[in-house]
Each structure stands twice: as C-alpha cells, then as structure tokens.
C-alpha positions in Angstrom: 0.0 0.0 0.0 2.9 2.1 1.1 4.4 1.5 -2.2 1.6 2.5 -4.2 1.2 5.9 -2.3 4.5 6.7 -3.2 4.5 5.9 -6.8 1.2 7.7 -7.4 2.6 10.9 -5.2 6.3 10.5 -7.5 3.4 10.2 -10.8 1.8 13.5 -9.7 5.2 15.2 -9.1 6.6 14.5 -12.4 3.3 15.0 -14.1 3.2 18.7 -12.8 6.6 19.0 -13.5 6.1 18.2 -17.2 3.3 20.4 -17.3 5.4 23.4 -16.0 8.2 22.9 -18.4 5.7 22.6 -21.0 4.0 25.8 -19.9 7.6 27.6 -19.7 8.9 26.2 -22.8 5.7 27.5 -24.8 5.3 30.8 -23.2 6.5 33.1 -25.8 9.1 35.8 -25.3 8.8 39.8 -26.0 11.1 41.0 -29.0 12.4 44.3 -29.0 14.4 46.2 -32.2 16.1 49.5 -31.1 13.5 49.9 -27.7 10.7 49.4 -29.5 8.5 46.1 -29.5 7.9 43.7 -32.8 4.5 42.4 -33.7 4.0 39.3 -35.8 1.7 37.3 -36.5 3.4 34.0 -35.2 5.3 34.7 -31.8 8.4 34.0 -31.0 9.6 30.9 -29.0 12.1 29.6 -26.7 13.2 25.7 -27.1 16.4 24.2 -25.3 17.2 27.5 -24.5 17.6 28.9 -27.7 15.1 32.0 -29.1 13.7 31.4 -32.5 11.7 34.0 -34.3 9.6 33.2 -37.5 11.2 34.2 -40.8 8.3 36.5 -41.4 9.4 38.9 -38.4 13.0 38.4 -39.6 11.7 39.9 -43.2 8.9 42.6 -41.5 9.7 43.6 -37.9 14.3 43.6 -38.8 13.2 44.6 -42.2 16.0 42.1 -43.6 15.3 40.9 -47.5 14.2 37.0 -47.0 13.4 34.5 -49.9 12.2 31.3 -49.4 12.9 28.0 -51.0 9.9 25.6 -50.1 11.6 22.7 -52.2 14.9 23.1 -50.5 13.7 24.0 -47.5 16.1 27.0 -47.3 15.6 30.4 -46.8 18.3 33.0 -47.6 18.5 36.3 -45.5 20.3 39.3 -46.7 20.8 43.1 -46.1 22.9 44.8 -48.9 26.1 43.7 -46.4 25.6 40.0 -45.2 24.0 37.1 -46.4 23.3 33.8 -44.8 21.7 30.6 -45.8 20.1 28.2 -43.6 18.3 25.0 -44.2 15.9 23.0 -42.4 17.3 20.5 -40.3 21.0 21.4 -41.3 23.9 22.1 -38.3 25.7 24.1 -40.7 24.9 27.4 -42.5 26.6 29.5 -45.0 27.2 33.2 -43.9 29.4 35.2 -47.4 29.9 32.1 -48.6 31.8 30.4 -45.7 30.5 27.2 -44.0 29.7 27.8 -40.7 28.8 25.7 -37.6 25.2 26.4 -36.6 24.7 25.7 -32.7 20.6 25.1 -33.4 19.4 24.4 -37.1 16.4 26.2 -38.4 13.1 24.5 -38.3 9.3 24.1 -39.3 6.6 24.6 -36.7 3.2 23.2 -37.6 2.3 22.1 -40.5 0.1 22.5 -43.8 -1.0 25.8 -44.2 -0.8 26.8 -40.5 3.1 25.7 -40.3 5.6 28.2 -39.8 9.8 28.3 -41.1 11.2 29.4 -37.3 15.3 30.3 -37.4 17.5 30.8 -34.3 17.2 34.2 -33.6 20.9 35.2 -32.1 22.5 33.3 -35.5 20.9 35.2 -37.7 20.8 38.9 -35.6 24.5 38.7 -34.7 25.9 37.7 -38.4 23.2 40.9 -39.8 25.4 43.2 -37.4 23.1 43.0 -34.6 23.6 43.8 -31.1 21.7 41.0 -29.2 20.4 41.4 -25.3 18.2 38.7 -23.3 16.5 39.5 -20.3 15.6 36.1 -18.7 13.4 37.2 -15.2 11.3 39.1 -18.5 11.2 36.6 -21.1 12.2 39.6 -23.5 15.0 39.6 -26.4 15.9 43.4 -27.0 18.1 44.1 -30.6 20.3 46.8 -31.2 21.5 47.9 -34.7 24.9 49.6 -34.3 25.0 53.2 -34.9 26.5 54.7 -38.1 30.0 56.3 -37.9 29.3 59.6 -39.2 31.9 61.9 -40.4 33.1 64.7 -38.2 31.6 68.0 -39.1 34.4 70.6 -39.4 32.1 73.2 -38.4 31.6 71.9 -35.0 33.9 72.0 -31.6 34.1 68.3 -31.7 32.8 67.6 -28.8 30.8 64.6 -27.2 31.2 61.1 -27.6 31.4 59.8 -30.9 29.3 57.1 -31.9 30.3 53.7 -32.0 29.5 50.2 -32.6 28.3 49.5 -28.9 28.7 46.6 -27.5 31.3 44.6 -25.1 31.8 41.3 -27.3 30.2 39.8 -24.4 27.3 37.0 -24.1 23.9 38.8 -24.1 22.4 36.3 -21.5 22.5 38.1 -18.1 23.3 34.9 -16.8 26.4 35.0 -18.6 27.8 38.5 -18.1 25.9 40.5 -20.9 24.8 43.6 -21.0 21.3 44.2 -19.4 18.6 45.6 -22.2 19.0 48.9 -22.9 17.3 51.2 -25.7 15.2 53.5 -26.2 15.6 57.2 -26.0 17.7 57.4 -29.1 17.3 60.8 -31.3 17.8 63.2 -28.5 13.9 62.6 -27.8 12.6 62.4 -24.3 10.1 59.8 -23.6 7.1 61.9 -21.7 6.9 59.6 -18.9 10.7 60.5 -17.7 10.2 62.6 -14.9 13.9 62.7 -13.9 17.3 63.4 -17.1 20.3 61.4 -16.1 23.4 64.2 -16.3 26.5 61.9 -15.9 27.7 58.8 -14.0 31.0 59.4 -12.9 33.6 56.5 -11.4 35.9 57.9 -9.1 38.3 55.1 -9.5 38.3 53.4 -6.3 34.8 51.9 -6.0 32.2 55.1 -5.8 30.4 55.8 -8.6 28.3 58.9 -8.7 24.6 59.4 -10.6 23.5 62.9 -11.0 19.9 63.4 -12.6 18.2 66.4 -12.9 14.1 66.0 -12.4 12.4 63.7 -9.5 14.0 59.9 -9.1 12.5 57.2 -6.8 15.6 55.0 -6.9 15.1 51.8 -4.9 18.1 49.2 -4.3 20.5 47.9 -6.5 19.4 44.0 -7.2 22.1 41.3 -6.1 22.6 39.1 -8.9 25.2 35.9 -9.5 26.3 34.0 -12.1 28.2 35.9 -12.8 28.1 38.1 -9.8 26.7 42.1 -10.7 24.6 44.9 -9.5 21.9 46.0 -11.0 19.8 49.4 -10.2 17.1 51.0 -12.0 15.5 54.1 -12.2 12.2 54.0 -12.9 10.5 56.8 -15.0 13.9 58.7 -16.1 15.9 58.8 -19.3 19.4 60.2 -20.0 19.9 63.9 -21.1 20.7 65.2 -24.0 24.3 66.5 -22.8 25.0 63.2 -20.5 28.4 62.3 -19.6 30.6 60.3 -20.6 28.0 59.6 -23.7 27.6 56.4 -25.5 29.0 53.4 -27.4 25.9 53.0 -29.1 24.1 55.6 -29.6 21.3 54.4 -31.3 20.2 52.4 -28.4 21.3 54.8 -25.8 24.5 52.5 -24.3 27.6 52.7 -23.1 30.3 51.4 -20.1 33.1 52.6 -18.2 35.8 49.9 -17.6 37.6 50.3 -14.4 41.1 48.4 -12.9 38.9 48.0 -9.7 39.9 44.5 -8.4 36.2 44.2 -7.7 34.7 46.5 -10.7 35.2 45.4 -13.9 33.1 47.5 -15.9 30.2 49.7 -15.1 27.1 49.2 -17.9 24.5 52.1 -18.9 21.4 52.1 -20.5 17.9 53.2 -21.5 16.5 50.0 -20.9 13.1 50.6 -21.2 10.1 52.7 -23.3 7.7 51.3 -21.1 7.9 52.7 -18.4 11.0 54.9 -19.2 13.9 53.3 -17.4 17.6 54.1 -17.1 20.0 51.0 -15.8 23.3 50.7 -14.5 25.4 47.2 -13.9 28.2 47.2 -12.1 29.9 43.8 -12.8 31.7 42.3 -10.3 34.9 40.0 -10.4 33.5 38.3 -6.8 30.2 38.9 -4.6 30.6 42.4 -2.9 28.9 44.3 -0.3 27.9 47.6 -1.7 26.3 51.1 0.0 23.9 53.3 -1.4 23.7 57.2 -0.6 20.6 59.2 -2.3 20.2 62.8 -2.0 18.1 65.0 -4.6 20.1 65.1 -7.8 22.4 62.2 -6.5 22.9 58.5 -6.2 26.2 57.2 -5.2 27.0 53.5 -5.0 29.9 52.5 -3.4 31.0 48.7 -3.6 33.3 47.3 -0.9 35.1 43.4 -1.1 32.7 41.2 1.4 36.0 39.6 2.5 38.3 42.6 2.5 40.8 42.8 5.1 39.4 45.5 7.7 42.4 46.0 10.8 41.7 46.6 14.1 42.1 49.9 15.8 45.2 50.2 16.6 45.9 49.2 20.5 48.3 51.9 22.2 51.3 51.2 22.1 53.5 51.3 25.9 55.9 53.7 26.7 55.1 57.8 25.5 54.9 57.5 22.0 53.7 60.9 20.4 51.7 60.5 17.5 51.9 62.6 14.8 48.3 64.1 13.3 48.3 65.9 9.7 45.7 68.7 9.8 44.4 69.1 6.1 42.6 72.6 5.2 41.3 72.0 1.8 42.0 74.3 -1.2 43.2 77.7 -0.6 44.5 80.8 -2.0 43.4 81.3 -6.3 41.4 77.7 -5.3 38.5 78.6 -3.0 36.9 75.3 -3.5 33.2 74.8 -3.5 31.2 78.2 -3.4 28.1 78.4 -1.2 24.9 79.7 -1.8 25.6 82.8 -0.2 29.1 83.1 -1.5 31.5 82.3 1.1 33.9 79.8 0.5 35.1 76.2 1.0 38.4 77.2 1.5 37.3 80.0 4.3 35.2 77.1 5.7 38.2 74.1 5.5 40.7 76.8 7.1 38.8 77.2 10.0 37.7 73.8 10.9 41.6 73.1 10.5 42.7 75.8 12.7 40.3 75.1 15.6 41.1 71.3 15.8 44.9 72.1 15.6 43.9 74.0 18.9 42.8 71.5 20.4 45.1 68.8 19.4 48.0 71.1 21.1 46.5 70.6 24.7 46.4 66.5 24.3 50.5 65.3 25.2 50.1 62.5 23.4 49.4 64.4 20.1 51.3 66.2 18.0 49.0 68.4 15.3 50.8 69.4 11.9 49.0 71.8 9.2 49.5 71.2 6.1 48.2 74.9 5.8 47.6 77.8 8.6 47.0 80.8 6.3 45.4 81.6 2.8 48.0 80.0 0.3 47.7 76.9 -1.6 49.4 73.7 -1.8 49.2 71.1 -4.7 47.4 67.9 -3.6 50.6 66.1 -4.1 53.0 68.1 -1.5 50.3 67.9 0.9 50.2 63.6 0.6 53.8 63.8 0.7 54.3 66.0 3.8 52.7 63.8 6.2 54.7 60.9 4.8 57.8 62.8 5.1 56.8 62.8 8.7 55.7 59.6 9.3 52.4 60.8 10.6 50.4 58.3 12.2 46.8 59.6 11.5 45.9 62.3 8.1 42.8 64.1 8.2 41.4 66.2 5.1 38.6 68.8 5.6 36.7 69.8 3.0 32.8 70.8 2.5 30.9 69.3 -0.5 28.3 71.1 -3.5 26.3 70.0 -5.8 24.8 72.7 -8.2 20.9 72.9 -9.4 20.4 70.0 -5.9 19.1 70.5 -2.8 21.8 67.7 -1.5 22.3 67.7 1.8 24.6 65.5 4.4 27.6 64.5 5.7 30.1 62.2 4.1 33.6 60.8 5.4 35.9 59.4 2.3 38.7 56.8 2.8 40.7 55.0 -0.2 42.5 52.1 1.6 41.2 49.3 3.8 43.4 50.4 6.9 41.5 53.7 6.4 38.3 52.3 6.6 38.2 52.0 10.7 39.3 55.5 11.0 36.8 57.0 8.5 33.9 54.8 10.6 35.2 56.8 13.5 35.2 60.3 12.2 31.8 60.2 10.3 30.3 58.9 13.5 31.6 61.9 15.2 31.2 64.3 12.3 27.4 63.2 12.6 26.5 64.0 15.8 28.1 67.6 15.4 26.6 68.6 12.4 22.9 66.7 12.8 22.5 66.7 9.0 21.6 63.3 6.6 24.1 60.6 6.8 25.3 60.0 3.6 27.5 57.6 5.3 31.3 56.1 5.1 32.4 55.8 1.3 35.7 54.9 -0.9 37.1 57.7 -3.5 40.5 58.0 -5.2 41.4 61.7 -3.7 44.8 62.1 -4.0 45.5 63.1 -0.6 43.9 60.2 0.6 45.2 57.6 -2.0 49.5 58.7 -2.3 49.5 59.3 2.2 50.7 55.8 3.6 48.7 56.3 6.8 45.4 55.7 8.2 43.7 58.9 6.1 40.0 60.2 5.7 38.6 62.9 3.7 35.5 64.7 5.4 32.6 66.7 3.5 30.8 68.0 6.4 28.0 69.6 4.3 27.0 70.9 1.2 27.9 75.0 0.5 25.1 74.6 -2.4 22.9 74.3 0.7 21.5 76.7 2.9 20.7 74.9 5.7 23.9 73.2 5.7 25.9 76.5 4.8 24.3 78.0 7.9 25.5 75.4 9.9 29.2 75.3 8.6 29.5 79.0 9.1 27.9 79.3 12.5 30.9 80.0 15.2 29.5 77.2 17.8 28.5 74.8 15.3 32.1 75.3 14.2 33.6 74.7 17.6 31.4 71.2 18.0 32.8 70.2 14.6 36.3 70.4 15.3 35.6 69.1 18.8 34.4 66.1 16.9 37.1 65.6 15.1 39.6 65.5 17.7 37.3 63.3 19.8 37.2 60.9 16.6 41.1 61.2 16.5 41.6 60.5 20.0 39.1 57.5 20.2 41.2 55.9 16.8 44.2 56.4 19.0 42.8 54.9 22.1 44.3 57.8 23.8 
C-alpha cells in the first residue's frame, strides 16, 4: 500500500513538473528592435534555450530581405552587407559564402498551411550586425542595430562622444555577463513619462560611482545578482539627457560602459533599458560577490562597492611607553582655489581653514598628540606636497577637511571618504563623530580616489561636512559654535582611533 502511495505521489510530481516545463517552454518571449517592440503574426519561441523567431518577423519587424525556398527548404536572409543561408534541419549554415557551424538548425513549426519556417534568432541577428540582449526574469529579447560612424563636421567644436558600434563582445544572457537591455531614447527625444534626465555617471576610481539626474528619481536598491556576480539598479520613470556624460558606445540604443582596474569592478554598464515605463539602468559587474552602500540625495545617487572579504584591521591598540603620534591637519584648497562656493558666496576654503585651525587647537592641549597643518593661512598647496608632507613625517593619522556642492540640488549630508582598507576603521570613526556635530543626513562612510587620501601611507580620511550649495547646511558650517562642536568632533574621533 505504502508503495503504491509513493509511486502515485512520484506520478503527480513529475506530471506537474512536465506540465510546467511545458507551460515555460511554450510561453513566448517579447522581441524588441532598437527599444521598440515587434509584432507578428506568429510569436516568438524559446526551445532548449535557444530564441527562435519566424522568418516573417525576420523579413517585417528587422526589415531584412528573405526569400524562401519551399523545395529546398532553405531560406536566404540578406541586407545589402551580409548574407546567410540556412536550411531546415541542417547544423551548418553559410554566412558570405563560408561554412559555418550552426549551434541550433532552423526548423518548421506546424504544418500545412498553418506551419511556420522558425530560425535561431541570435545566429541570424548577430551575423546581420546586430547587437543581441536577453532579459531572462522578462522573457524579452531586446536588438540593437549599431550606430553609423558619421563623419566629423568641421564646423563643429568636436565635442561629445562619438558614436560607435556599442557593445562589449560579451554573451547577451545576463546569466552570462551581458549587458542588461538597454534602448530607447535614441534621437535626443525624451520619452514623456521620464520625470527625472540622467546628467553623468562618474567613477571615481576606487569603488564610488556617482549618478547625477536632474528631475524627480524614486531609486530603490540595487538587485544582487550571481552567475556571474553584478549589480543591477534601475530608475524608474527617467531617461538620459541630451548632454550626458561620458555619452555612449551605441548611440542608437542609448549604451555605453566605463571599464575600471577596480579589483572588484570590472566594468560599469549604462542604458535606457526601457520605453515602457522609461527606465535608465546601470550594472556594475563584479569579479566576486561584494557588499555595496547606497547614498541618495536629490540630484544624486552614489553607489559604493566594498570586497565582502576585505581585510578591515583593528584599531590600533596603544602602544607602551610615551609615544607621540603625529596628526596631519588638512585645510582643503586655498588661495586662487577657493573650492566649492556656497549659496551665499563664502567659500570652502574660508570654511576648510577654519575647521583646521580650531582642531589644531585643540590637538595642542592633548601630550600625546602632535597636530601638523598642512596649511595655517590663505595659500595653496598642490594635492601632491600635501600627501607627501605627512609621509615625510611619518604621521600616524591624516585628516582632510573639506565641504561638499552640488549645483541645481538640494543635497544635503555628511560624508567621510577613505581610499585604503586600513582607512576604513578611522573614517567609521570620524563620520560617526562628524554626525553628531553637524545633525544633517548621513550619507554615510564611502571609498574615492582623492589624492590626498590615495599617495598618504597612513590611516587617512577625507571629510565633507555639508553641502555650501545648501542653505541649511551653509548655515550650519559658518555658525561659530556649530564650528567649535565640529572640530571638537574631530579630535574626539582622532583620540578615540588612538585609544588615547
């Protein structure tokens, strides 16, 4: 009896499996040329994992001359540059009259007058010049025709991006690496549902990459994807501005990358990768599974990704005896380079100066501190001489003040920078302090590639207390007192990082 049970419960199982497989296998898949989606009378399927499309939407929806040879069972697809042949049945094709493996042959669906000549749609896109992108989660299949290579107007400045072929020469299947869909926007036409243009995305070389948009954004988080392991964030109901930077590799579809030599980062991926709703994404792909933080302010998303296994060291435990540990003191810019310029006028540099001056003040009274400023006065030092001053001196801790800006935004926050991993304890330090001094957002603890920060060879932090473009957090920067519990902060960050 027991027996029986089980084979009728092992029947049912596979039974509903089957049917599931079936129902996936047959449920047809969304096909999109440039952004925009193809009709045809017979849809397109997927079988063993490969996408075919009927010939008709090959000759129709690509717009790809097609004849037919019903005896031979061969069609022939050509479009002034390519031609291929493919027959029925056959594991081989010809493509400019070389013989060619074929992966999946061609086949007939149906038959009589309801059957249907179905050819594997990457073949056939891919050897027509074709740019080929699968979503699997959407069950779509989004082509890209490669824009034209114009040639340069003598008239103009040169300027912008010029167009390309697109592409990275990757796999399309996100599963494999490809690029996510993109398209769209092409033409320098903004879809009327984008309620927020995409100005630039900017990698700072270390692992934060910045997304400025003009407009209103509802960014959500990034997904977590493996295999191969990449982030993927999307911004609903935004498209990318006619003057975004750094522009595209195919312009057409609204693409384009930034390839990093980020030991985590490989490349960063951009695109419009949706008409409907109007969608801008970006893929970071990763060399390994990273953890990643995400800081949104209006006009702003940075993403910062961090190794999940990189080495963070302790704080350091005080050493015996009376060691005096040397401090670097950065003020920011100075002199013919103010820095950011607030909303009322003043300046970073006036701001950075001060903050420097007040904790080298208090630094003096602590006997196990020594302070050093880089600068005391209005003058100006490259970024270079002040990295290589505190190495000269062998300083144990450097800290860099600075106040942020971001034009046309209401941004708003407080930010701590470090570069290294033996940074990365002292910057948790300072921001937590910094925090409770200023009161404004936390737009928390994040890598860049300052130079001051990246040539030092000690613990070293960059701060942006607040934002100048603001005028709350201008108010608060200039205020004497609020000044006083900033510096304070710092020195009480120091001094905890020290154990002292």
């Amino acid at each position: 009896m027991k027996k029986a049970v089980l084979m009728l419960v092992f029947l049912v199982a596979a039974l509903t499996m089957f049917a599931s497989a079936t129902s996936a296998a047959s449920k047809a898949p969304k096909l999109f040329l440039n952004g925009l989606e193809l009709q045809s009378a017979s849809a397109p399927r997927i079988d063993q994992s490969t996408t075919f499309i009927p010939i008709r939407t090959v000759a129709e929806g690509m717009g790809f001359d097609v004849t037919w040879d019903k005896a031979a069972k061969k069609a022939v697809i050509h479009n002034g540059d390519s031609l291929i042949e493919l027959v029925v049945g056959s594991k081989s094709a010809v493509v400019n009259g070389s013989k060619v493996a074929l992966p999946t042959p061609a086949k007939i669906v149906g038959s009589g007058a309801a059957s249907t000549t179905m050819v594997p749609l990457r073949f056939v896109s891919e050897n027509m010049g074709l740019e080929v992108y699968y979503d699997a989660p959407a069950k779509s299949v989004y082509l890209f025709q490669p824009a034209v290579q114009e040639p340069e107007n003598p008239g103009t400045d040169g300027g912008g991006s010029q167009p390309g072929t697109g592409g990275t020469g990757s796999q399309p299947d996100p599963g494999q690496g490809g690029t996510e869909p993109g398209g769209g926007n092409g033409g320098g036409t903004v879809p009327s549902d984008a309620q927020a243009l995409v100005t630039s995305i900017q990698y700072d070389g270390i692992g934060t990459t910045s997304i400025a948009y003009q407009g209103i954004a509802t960014v959500g988080e990034p997904q977590v994807l493996t295999g191969p392991d990449r982030l993927v964030l999307d911004i609903p109901a935004s498209a990318f501005a006619d003057a975004f930077a750094p522009g595209f590799t195919a312009t057409t579809a609204k693409m384009g990358e930034i390839v990093t030599d980020n030991p985590l980062v490989s490349k960063i991926r951009f695109s419009h990768y949706s008409d409907k709703p109007s969608t801008v994404r970006i893929v970071w792909d990763l060399t390994a599974a990273a953890q990643y933080t995400l800081t949104k302010s209006e006009g702003l998303v940075q993403l910062s990704v961090l190794g999940s296994t990189e080495p963070v060291p302790p704080i350091p435990t005080t050493p015996s005896g009376d060691k005096i540990f040397k401090v670097v003191i950065d003020a920011g810019h100075g002199a013919h380079d103010p820095g950011a310029i607030g909303i009322s006028g003043k300046t970073e540099k006036a701001y950075n100066l001060a903050i420097a001056l007040k904790v080298n003040e208090l630094l003096k009274k602590e006997a196990r501190i020594e302070p050093i400023l880089t600068r005391s006065d209005d003058t100006f030092i490259a970024l270079e001489e002040r990295a290589a001053i505190a190495n000269r001196l062998k300083a144990d801790v450097f800290i860099s003040i600075h106040a942020n800006a971001l034009k046309g935004s209401s941004a708003s926050g407080t930010e701590t920078f470090y570069n290294r991993a033996d940074s990365k304890t002292l910057a948790d330090i300072i921001q937590k302090h910094l925090l409770g001094a200023t009161g404004l957002p936390d737009r928390k603890v994040q890598t860049a590639g300052f130079v001051v920060i990246k040539q030092t060879t000690m613990p070293a932090v960059l701060t942006e207390s607040g934002f100048l473009t603001n005028a709350k957090d201008e108010a608060i920067l200039f205020d004497e007192k609020k000044q006083n519990e900033i510096a304070q902060a710092l020195v009480a960050g120091i001094k905890e990082y020290l154990k002292l």
